[in-house]
Structures are given as C-alpha cells and as structure tokens.
TIKE-775391 format. One record per residue: residue number from 1; residue in one letter; chain; x, y, z of N, C-alpha, C in turn. Coordinates in steps of 0.1 Angstrom, whole numbers, plus 5000, padded with zeros to 4 digits. Each point is the difference from the previous one (the first is absolute). Example, Ala and Ser with C-alpha at 12.3 -4.5 7.8 and 13.67 -1.06 7.14 Angstrom:
NODE   num   residu   chaine     nx     ny     nz    cax    cay    caz     cx     cy     cz
NODE     1        A        A   5132   4943   5078   4991   5012   5000   5009   5012   5000
NODE     2        S        A   4996   5011   4993   5009   5011   5000   4992   5011   5008
//
This chain:
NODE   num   residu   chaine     nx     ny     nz    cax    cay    caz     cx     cy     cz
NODE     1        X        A   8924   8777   3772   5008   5010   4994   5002   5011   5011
NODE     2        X        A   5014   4996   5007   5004   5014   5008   4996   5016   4994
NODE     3        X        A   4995   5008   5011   5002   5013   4994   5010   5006   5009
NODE     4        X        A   5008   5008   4984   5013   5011   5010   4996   5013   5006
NODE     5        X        A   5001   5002   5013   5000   5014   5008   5005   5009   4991
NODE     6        X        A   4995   5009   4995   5003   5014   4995   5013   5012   5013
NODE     7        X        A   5010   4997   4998   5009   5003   5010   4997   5022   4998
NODE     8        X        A   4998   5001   5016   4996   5019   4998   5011   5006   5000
NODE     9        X        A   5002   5010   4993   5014   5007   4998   4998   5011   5009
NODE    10        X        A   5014   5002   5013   5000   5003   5010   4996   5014   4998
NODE    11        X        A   4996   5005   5008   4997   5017   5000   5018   5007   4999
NODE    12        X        A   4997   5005   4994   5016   5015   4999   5002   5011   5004
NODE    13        X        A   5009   4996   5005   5009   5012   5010   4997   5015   4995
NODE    14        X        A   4998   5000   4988   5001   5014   4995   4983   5006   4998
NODE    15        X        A   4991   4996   5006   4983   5006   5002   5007   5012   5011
NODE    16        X        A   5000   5013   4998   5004   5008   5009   4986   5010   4998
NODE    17        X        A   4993   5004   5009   4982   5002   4999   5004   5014   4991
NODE    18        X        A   5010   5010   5003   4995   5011   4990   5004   4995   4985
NODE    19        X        A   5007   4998   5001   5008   4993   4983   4984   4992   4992
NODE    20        X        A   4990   4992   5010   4993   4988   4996   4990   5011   4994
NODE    21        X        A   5001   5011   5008   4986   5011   4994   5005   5005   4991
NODE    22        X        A   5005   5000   5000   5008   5009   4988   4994   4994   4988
NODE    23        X        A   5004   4985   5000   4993   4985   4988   5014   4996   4994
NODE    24        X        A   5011   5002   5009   5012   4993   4993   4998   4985   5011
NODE    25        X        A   5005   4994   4987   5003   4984   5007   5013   4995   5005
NODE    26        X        A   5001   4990   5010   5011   4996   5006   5013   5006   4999
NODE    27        X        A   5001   4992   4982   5017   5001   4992   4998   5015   4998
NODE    28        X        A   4983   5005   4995   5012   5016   5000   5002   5009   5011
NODE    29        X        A   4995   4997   5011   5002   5005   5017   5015   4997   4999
NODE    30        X        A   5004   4986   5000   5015   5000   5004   5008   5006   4989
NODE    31        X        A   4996   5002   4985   5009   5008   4996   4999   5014   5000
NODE    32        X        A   4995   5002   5006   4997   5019   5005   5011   5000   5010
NODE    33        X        A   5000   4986   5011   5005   5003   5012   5013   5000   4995
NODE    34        X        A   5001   4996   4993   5013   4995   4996   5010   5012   4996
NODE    35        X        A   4992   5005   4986   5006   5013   4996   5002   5014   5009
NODE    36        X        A   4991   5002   5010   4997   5006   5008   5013   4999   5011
NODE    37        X        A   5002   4987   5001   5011   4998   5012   5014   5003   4997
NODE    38        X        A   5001   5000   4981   5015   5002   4995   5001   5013   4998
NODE    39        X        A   4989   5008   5002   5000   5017   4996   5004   5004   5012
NODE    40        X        A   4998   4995   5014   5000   5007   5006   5012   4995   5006
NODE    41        X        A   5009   4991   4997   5016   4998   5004   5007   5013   4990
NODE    42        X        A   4999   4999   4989   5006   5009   4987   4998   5016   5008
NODE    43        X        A   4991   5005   4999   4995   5011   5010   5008   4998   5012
NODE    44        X        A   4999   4994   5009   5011   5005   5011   5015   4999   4998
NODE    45        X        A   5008   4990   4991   5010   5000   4997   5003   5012   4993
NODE    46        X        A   4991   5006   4991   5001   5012   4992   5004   5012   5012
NODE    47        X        A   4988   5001   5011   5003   5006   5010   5011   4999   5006
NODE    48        X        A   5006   4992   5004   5010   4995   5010   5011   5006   4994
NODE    49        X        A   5002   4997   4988   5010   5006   4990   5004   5016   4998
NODE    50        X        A   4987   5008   5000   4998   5015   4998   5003   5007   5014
NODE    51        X        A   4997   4994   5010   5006   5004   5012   5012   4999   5003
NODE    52        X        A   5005   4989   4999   5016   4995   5004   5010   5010   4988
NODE    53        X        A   4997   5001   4990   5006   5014   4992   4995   5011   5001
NODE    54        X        A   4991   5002   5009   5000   5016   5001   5006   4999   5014
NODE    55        X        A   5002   4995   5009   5007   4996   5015   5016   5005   4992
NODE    56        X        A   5006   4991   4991   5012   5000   4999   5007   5015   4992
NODE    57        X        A   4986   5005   4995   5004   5012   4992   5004   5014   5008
NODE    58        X        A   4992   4998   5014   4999   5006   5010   5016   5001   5007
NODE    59        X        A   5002   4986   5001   5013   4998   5008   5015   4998   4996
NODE    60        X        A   4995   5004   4984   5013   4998   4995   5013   5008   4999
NODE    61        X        A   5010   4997   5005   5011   5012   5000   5004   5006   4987
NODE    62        X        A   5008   5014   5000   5005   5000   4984   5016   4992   5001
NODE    63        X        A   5006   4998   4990   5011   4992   4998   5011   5008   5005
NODE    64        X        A   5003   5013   5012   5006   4997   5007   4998   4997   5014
NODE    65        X        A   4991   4998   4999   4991   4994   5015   5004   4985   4998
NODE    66        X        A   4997   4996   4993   4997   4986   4996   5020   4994   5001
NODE    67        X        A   5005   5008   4989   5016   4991   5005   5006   5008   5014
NODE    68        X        A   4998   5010   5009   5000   5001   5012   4994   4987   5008
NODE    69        X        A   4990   4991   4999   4991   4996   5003   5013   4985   5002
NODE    70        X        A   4999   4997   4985   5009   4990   4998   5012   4997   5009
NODE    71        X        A   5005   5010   5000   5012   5002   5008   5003   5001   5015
NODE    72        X        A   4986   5001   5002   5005   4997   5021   5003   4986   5002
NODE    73        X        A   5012   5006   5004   5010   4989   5004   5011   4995   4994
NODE    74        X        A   5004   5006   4986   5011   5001   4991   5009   5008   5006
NODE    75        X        A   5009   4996   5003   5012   5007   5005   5015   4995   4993
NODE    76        X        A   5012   5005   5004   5016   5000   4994   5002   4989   5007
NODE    77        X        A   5005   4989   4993   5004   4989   5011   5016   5003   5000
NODE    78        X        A   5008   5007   4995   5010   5005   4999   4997   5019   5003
NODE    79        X        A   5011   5005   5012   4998   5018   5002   5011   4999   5003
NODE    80        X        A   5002   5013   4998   5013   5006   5009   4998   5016   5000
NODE    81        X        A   5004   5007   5009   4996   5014   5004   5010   5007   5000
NODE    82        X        A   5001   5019   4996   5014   5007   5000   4997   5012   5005
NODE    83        X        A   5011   5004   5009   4992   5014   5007   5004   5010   4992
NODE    84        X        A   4998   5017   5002   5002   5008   4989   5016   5003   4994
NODE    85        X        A   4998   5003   4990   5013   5010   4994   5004   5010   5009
NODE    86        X        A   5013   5004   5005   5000   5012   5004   4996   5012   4990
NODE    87        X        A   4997   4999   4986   4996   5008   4989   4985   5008   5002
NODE    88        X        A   4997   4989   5007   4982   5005   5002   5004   5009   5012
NODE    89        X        A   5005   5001   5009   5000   5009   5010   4990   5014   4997
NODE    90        X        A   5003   5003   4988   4990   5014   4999   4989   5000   5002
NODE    91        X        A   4995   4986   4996   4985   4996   5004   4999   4991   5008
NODE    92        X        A   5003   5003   5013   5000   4995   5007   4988   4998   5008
NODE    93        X        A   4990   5013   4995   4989   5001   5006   4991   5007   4995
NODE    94        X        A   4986   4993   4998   4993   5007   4993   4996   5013   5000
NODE    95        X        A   5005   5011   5012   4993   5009   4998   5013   5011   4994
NODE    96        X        A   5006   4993   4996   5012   5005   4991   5002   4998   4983
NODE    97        X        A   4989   4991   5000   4991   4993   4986   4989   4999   4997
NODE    98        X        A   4993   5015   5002   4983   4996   5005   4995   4996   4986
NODE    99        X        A   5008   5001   4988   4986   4998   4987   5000   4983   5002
NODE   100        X        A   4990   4997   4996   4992   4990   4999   5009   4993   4986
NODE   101        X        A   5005   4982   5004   4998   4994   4984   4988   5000   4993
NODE   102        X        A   5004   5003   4985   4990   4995   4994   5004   4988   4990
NODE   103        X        A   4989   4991   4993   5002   4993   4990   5006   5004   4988
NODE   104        X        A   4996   5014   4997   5016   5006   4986   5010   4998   5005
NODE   105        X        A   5001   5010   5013   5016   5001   5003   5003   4984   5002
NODE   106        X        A   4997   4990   5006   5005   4989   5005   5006   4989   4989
NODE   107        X        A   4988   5000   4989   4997   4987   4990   5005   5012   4988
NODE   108        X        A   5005   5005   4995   4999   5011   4989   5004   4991   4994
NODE   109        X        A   5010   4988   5002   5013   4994   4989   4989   4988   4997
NODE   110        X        A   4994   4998   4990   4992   4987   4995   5006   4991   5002
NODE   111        X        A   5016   4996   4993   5007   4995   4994   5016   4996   5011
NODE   112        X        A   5000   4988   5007   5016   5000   5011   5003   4994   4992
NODE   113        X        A   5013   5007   5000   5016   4989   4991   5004   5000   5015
NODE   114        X        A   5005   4984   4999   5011   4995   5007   5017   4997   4997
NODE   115        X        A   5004   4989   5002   5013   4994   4996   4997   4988   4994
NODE   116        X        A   5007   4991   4994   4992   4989   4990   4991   4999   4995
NODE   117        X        A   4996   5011   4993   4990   5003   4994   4983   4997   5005
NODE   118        X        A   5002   5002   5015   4987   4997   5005   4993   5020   4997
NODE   119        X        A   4988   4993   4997   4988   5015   5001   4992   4994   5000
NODE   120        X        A   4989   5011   5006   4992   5000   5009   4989   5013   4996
NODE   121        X        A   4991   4991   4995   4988   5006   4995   4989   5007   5012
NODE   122        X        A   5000   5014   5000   4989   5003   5009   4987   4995   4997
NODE   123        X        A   4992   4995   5016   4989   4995   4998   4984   5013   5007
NODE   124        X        A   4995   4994   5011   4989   5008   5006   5010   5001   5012
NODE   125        X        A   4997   5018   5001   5004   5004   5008   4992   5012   5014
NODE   126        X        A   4998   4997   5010   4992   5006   5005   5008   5011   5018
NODE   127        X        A   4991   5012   5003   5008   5005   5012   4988   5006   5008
NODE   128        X        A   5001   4989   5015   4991   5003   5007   5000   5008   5012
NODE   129        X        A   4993   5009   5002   5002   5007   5011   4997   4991   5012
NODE   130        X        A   4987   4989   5001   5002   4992   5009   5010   4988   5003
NODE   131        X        A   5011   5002   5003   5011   4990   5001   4995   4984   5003
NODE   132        X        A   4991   5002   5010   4993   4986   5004   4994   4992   4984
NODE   133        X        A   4998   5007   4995   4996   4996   4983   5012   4987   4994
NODE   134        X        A   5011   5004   5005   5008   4997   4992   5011   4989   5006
NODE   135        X        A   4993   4998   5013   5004   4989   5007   4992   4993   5003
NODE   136        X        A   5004   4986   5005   4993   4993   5006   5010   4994   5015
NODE   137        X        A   4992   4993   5010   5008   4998   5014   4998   5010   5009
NODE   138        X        A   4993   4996   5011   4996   5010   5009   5011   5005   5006
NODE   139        X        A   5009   4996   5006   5013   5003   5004   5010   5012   4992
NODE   140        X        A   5001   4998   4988   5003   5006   4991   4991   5018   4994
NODE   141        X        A   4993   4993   4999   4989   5013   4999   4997   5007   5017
NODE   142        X        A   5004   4996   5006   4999   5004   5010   5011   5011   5004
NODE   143        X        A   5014   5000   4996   5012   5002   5004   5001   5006   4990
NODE   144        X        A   4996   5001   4987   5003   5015   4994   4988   5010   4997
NODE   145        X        A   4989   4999   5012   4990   5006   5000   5007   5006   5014
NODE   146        X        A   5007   4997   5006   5008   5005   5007   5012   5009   4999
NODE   147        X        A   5002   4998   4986   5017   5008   4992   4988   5009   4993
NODE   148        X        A   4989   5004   5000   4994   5011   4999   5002   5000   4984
NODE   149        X        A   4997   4985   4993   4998   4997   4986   4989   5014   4989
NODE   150        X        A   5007   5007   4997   4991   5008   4991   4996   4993   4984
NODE   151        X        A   5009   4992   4998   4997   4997   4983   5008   4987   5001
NODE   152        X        A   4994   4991   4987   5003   4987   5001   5000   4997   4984
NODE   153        X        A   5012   5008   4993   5000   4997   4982   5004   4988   4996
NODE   154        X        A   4993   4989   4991   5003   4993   4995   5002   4993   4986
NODE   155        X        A   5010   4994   4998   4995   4997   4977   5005   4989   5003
NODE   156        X        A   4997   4990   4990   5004   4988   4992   5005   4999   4992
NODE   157        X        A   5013   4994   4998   5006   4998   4985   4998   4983   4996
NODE   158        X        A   5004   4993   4985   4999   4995   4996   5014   5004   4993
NODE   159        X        A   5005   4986   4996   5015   5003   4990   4994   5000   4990
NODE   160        X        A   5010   4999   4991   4997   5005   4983   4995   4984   4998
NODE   161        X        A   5012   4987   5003   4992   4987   4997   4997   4993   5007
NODE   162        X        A   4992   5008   5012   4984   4989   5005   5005   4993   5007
NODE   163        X        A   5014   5006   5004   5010   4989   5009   4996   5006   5017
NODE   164        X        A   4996   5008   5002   5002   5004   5012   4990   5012   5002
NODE   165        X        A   5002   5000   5016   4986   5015   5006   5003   5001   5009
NODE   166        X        A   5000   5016   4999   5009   5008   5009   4990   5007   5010
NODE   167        X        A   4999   5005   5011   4994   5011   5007   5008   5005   5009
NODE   168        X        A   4999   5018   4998   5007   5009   5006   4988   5011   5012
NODE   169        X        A   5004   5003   5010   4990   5003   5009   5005   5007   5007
NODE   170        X        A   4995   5015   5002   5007   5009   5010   4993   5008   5012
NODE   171        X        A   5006   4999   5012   4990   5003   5008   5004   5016   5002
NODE   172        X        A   4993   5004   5003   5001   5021   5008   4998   4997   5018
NODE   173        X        A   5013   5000   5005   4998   4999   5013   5002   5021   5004
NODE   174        X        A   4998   4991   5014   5004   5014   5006   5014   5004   4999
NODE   175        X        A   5013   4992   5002   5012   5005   5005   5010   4988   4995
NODE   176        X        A   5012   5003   4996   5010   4990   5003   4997   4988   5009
NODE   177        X        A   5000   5001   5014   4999   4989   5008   4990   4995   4998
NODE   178        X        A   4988   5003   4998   4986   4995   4997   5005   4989   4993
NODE   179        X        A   5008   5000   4985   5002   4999   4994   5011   4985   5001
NODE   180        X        A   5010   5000   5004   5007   4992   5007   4999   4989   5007
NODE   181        X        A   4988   5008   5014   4992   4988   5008   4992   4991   4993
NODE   182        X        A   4992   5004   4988   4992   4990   4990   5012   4990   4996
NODE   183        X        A   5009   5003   4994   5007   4992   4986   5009   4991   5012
NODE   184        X        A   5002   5004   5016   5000   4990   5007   4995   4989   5008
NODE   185        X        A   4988   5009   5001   4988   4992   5003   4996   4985   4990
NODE   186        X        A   4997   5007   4983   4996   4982   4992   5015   4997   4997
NODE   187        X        A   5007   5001   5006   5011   4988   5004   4990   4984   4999
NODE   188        X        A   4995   5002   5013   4992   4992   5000   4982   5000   5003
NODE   189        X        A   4998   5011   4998   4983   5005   4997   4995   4999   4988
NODE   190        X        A   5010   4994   4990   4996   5002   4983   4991   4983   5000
NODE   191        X        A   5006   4996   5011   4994   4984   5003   4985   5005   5000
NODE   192        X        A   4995   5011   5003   4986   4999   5011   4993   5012   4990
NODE   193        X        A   5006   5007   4994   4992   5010   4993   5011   5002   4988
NODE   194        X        A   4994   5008   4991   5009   5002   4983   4989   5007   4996
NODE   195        X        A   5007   5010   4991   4990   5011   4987   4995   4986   4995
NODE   196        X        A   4987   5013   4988   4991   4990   4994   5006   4999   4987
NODE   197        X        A   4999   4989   4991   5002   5005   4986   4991   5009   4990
NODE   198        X        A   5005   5009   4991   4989   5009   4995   4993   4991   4991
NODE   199        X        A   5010   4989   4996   4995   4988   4987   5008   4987   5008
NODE   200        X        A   4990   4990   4994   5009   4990   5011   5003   4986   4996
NODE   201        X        A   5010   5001   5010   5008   4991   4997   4995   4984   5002
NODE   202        X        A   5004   4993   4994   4996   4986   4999   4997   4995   5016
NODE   203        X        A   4995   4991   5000   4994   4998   5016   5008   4988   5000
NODE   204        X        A   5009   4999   5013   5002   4996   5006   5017   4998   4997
NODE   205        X        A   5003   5010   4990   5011   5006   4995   5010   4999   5008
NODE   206        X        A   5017   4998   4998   5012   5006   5007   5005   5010   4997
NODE   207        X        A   4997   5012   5009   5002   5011   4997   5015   5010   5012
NODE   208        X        A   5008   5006   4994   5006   5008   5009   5000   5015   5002
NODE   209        X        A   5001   5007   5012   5000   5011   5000   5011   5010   5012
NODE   210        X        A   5001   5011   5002   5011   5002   5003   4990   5015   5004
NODE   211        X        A   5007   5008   5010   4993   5013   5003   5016   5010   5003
NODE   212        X        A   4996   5012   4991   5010   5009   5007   4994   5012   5001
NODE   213        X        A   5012   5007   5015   4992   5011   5006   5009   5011   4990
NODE   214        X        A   4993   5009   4995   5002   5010   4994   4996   5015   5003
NODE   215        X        A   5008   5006   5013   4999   5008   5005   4988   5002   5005
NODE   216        X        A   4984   5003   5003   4992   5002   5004   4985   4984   4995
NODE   217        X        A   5010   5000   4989   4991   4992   4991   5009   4983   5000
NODE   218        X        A   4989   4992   4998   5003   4984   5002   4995   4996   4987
NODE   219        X        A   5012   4992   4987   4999   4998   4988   4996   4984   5006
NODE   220        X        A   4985   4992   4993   5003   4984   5004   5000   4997   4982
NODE   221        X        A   5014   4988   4998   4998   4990   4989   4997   4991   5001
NODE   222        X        A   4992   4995   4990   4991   4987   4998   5002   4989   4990
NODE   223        X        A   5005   4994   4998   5001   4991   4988   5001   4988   4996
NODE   224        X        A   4997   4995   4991   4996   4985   4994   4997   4995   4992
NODE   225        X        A   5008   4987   4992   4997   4996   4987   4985   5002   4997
NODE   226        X        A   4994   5001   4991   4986   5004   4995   4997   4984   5004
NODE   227        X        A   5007   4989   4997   4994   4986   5001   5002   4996   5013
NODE   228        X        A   5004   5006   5006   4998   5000   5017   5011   4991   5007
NODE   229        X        A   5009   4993   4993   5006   4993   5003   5014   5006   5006
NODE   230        X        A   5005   4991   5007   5012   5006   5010   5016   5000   4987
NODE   231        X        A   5002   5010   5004   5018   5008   4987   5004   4982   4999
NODE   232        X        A   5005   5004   4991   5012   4992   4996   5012   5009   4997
NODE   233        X        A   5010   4992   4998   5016   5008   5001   4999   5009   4987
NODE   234        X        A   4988   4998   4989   5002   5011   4988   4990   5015   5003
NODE   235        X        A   4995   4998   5010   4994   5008   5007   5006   5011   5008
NODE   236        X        A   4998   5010   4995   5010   5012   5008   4991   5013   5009
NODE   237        X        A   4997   4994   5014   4994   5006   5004   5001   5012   5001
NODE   238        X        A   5016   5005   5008   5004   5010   5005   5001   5008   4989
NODE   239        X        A   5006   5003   4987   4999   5006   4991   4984   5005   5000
NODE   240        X        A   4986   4988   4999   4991   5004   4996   4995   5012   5013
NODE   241        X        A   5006   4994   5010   4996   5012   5013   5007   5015   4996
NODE   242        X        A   5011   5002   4998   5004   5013   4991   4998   5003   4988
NODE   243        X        A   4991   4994   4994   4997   5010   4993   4981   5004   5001
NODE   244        X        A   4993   4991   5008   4992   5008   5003   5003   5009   5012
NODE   245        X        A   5006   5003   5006   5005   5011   5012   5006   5013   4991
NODE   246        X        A   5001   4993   4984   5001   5018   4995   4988   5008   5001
NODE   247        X        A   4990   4996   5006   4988   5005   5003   5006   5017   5011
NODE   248        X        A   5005   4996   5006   5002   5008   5014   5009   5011   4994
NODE   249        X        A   5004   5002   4983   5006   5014   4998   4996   5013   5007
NODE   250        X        A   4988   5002   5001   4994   5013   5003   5003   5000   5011
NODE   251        X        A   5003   4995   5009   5004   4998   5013   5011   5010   5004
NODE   252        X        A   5013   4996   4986   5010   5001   5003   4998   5019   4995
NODE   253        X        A   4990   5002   4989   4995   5015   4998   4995   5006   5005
NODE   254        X        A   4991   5001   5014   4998   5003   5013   5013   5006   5005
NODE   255        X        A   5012   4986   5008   5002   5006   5003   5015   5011   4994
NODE   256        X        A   5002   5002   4986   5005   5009   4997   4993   5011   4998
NODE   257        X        A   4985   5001   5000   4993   5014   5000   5001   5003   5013
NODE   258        X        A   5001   4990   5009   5002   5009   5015   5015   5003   5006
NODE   259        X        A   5014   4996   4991   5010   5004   5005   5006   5010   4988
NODE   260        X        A   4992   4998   4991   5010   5008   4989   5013   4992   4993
NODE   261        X        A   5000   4983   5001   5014   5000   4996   4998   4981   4997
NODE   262        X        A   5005   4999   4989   4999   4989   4995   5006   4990   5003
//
C-alpha cells in the first residue's frame, strides 16, 4: 500500500514581521494592505482635486476678462473707414472739449429704433480710462496710445429678436488728425488688432465693422448675426450700422454747446 506525500502549502507573501506581531494572519495582512492601498489613492485624488480648484479659483477671470479673452483674434472680415464730418470741426480738438465721456451721457438711450423695424436692446456697457483695456493688437494699441487715447467707452446691443449684436465703441483722441490717421491706418490694421467685445460674440463668427473719425473722437462699429453666420440678402447690415451710430447724438450736443447753433 503506497503512502501519499502530504503536499506543504507554500509560505505567503503576506507574513510582513510587524503585521505577524501584531497576530494577524496572512489573508488578514493582505486585506489591511489592501484597504489601506485604496485609502490612500481616494486621499490623493481627493487632494489632487482641492488643489486644481483652488489653482483655478485663483486664476479665473470675471466675464469681461473672460469674453475679452475669447476674442483675441476676432476681427471684421468685412471694414470700411470714413474721415470726419466737416460738422465736428468744433471739436476738432480735445482741448476745446475737455469734459470727459461718460456712460450716462453716451448709453442714456436703452432702447435704438432703426428702419425696418430693427431695435436694439442695450446690453453691458463699460468706459475705460485705460484704452489698452479695450483693445487687443500690439500695433493697434500702440498707435492710439500714441493719439494720446484718454477713454475707451463701450456697450453691447442685442436686437429685440435675438437676430443680431451690435457693438458701438468710441475713442477720446487728442485731435482731429490723431483721429483720421487711425480710421486710416485699420484700413488694414483691423487685420492685426480690433476692440474687445464687452459680451461676446460667437467664436469664430462673421463679423463686420466700420470706424469713423468724429472730430477728435474715432466711433468703431461692430456687428453680427448672434448665430455667427455670414448676412444673407434678408440681412440688413448697413441699416443695422445706423442705427446703432445713433449712439454718437451727444456728439452732435457738444458740438452745439461749443458753437451756439444747431
């Protein structure tokens, strides 16, 4: 009668000497190790997480930073430029207009009526003493930091139906010519630099704009279907450009407080 070898059951990986003092056995060493190994992924992913949002809380812009942000590199893929009215002559120069725009006098009208019943809902509207604020393009910010840019007011419209978004933008130069040399300059500089939007416009949008010199001051328009898509023939741009340029009334009340004559 053969006898069977009693086969030895191999020693286990999990005898780890402090655990053995302790008087846990094998299986419950590895399920210590076990639990022990999933606490401490949970724990750093917990970490990893509480950092990376306090990092982002730190760095986050407010939401005119943020659609400024969006927008470098949004520019008019359609411009055209116009030098002044002989009307503005009175203000020809700011030291002939020293008060300052402000956002009442500029935005007072909430509400633009157009022609074909386009209007145009005021949106955020803001007026920066740093001009460079309100541009982007080194070229550009360069050259009316040179026109001795004092203020840089801007607003957003929206139409009544969600058809369209307007922006109106006016610079405070030094002088007439200051004034002139710019709106000739993004002829073709609007390629390389453009204001920011105060609210913005769909990315990667077809948008048009147009700049006129207004005696000391440079009006820029901005505009584009809300859905970003390029006009169609039911699309009335130029209308929608006049009637947000009824913006520039006060302009015209300037300069009858400085001639006396309407």
């Amino acid at each position: 009668m053969s006898t069977r070898k009693r086969r030895r059951t191999p020693p286990s990986d999990w005898n780890l000497p402090v655990l053995t003092e302790w008087g846990l056995r094998p299986e419950q060493q590895r399920l210590l190790v076990i639990i022990a190994s999933v606490a401490g992924v949970l724990i750093a992913a917990v970490t990893l997480t509480l950092v990376i949002a306090s990092l982002g809380a730190d760095a986050r812009p407010d939401a005119q930073q943020a659609a400024g942000l969006r927008a470098e590199g949004l520019r008019p893929e359609k411009f055209e430029g116009w030098t002044s009215p002989k009307v503005f002559q009175p203000i020809a120069e700011r030291a002939k207009d020293t008060r300052p725009i402000t956002a009442k006098e500029l935005f007072a009208t909430k509400t633009l009526r157009g022609a074909h019943r386009v209007t145009l809902k005021l949106g955020e509207k803001v007026v920066d003493t740093d001009c460079s604020a309100a541009l982007w393009g080194e070229e550009l910010v360069a050259q009316v930091a040179d026109a001795g840019c004092s203020q840089a007011a801007r607003a957003g419209y929206t139409s009544t139906d969600g058809r369209y978004l307007a922006q109106f933008t006016l610079l405070n130069l030094n002088d007439a010519k200051a004034a002139g040399e710019l709106v000739e300059s993004l002829k073709s500089l609007h390629r390389g630099g453009w204001v920011r939007p105060v609210t913005a416009f769909p990315a990667d949008a077809y948008t048009e704009g147009g700049a006129y010199a207004l005696g000391h001051y440079v009006a820029l328009v901005w505009l584009s279907r809300a859905d970003g898509a390029e006009p169609t023939p039911k699309d009335d741009f130029a209308n929608l450009a006049l009637t947000v340029r009824t913006v520039e009334k006060p302009l015209f009340k300037r300069v009858v407080a400085l001639t006396g004559t309407s």
